[in-house]
C-alpha positions in Angstrom: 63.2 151.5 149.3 64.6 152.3 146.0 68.1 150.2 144.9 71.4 152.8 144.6 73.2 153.2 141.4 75.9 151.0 142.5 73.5 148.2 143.8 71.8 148.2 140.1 74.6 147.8 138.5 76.5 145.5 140.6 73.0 143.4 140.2 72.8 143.7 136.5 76.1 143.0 135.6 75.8 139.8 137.7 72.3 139.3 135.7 73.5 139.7 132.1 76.3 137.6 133.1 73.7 134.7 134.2 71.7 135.7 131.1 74.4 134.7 128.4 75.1 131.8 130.4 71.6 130.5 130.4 70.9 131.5 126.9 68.5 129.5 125.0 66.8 128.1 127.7 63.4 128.1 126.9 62.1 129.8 130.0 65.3 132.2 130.1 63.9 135.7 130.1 61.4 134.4 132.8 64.1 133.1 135.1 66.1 136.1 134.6 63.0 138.4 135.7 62.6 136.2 139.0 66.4 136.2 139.9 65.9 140.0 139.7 63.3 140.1 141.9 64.7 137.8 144.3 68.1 139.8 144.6 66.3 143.0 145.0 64.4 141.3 147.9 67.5 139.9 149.5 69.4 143.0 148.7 67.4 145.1 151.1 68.3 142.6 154.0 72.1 141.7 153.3 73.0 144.2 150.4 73.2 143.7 146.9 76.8 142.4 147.3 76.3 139.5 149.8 72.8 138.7 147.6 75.0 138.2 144.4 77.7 136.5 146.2 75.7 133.9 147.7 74.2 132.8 144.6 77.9 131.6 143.3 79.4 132.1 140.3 76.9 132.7 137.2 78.0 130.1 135.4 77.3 127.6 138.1 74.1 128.7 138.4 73.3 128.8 135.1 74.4 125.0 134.4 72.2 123.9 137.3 69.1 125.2 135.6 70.6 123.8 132.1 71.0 120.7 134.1 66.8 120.2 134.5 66.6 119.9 131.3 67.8 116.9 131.0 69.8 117.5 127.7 71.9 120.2 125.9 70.7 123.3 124.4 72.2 124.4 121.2 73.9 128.6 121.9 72.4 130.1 119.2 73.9 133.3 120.1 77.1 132.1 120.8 76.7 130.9 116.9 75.4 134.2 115.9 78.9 136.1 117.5 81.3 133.6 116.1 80.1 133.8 113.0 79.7 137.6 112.6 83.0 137.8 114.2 84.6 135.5 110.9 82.7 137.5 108.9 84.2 140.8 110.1 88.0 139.6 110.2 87.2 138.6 105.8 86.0 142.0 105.8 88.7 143.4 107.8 91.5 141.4 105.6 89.5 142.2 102.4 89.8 146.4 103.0 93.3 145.9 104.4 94.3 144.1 101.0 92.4 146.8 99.3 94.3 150.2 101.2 98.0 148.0 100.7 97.0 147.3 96.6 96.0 151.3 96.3 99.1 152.2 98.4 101.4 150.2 96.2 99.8 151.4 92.9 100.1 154.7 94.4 104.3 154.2 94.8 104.2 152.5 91.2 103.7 155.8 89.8 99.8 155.4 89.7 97.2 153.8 87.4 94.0 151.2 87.4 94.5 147.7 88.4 91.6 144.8 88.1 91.8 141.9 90.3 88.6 138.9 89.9 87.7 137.2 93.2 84.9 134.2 92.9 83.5 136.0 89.5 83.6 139.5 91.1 85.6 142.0 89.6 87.3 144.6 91.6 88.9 147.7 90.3 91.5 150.0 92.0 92.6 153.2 90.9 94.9 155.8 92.5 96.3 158.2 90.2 96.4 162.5 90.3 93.0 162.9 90.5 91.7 160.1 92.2 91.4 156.9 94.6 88.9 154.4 94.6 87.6 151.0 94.6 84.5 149.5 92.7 83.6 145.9 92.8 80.9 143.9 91.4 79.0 141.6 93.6 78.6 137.9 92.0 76.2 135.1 93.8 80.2 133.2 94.3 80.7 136.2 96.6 77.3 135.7 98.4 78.4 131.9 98.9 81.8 132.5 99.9 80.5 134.9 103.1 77.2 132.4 103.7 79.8 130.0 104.1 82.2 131.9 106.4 79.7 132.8 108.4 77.9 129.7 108.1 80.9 127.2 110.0 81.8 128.9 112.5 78.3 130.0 113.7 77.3 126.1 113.7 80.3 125.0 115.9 80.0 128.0 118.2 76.2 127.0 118.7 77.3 123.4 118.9 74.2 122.8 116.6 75.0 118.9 117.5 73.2 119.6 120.5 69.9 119.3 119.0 69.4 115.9 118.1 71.7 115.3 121.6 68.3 114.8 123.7 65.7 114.1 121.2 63.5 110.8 121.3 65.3 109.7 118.1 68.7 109.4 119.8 67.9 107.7 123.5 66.6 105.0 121.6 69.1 104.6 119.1 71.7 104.7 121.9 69.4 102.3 123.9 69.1 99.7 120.8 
């Protein structure tokens, strides 16, 4: 018997739900491939509604396979989001400040303004014949964006986690 639409996705949703929970487990994609199979098993007896809703909540279920572990797991792509996220809102502010600096030389009557930012030169002009922006790229600019992205993607991963369960650190806190 072949799952309905509706079953799929009410099973999938539930799945990639599970999945972001469970991420960076090391056997994740394996786990995630059983549950699937089991649910599609169940399904056929109860319906894919009562399967997912007796497994709970996917959170839950995700924290009691984290829990085997016996440590933490650093969210790498937890990390990853936060950090592309404070990436794009620079990038966001940087090409608002860029369309409000055109705009006002535009109602100053026009002309070419230079503005320097961590070594890199930027240059707007909006005059009769034309708009535009050019800007240089300098390795202060490359540091300045490693470094936004950087912080946030190491709290969002709670990179602290790694060292939470290794060797190292039960016997330090043992000593």
């Amino acid at each position: 018997m072949s799952t309905s639409l509706r079953d799929t996705l009410v099973r999938e949703r539930y799945l990639t739900r599970f999945s972001w929970a469970l991420q960076d487990h090391p056997k994740d994609k394996q786990i995630v491939r059983e549950l699937r199979t089991e649910l599609t098993a169940t399904a056929a007896e109860v319906g894919m509604r009562a399967a997912v809703a007796d497994l709970g909540h996917p959170r839950v279920l995700a924290d009691a396979y984290l829990n085997e572990l016996g440590r933490p797991v650093p969210r790498w792509a937890t990390g990853a989001v936060w950090g592309a996220l404070a990436v794009g809102a620079v990038a966001y502010l940087a090409f608002a400040y860029g369309i409000g600096t055109l705009d006002t030389i535009g109602q100053m009557g026009g002309g070419t303004l230079e503005r320097v930012f961590l070594g890199a030169t930027t240059t707007f002009t909006n005059d009769d014949g034309a708009v535009s922006v050019s800007s240089t790229l300098t390795w202060q600019v490359l540091v300045f964006y490693a470094a936004v992205f950087t912080v946030p993607f190491l709290l969002g991963a709670r990179v602290w986690r790694v060292w939470a369960g290794s060797p190292a650190t039960a016997r330090a806190a043992h000593a």
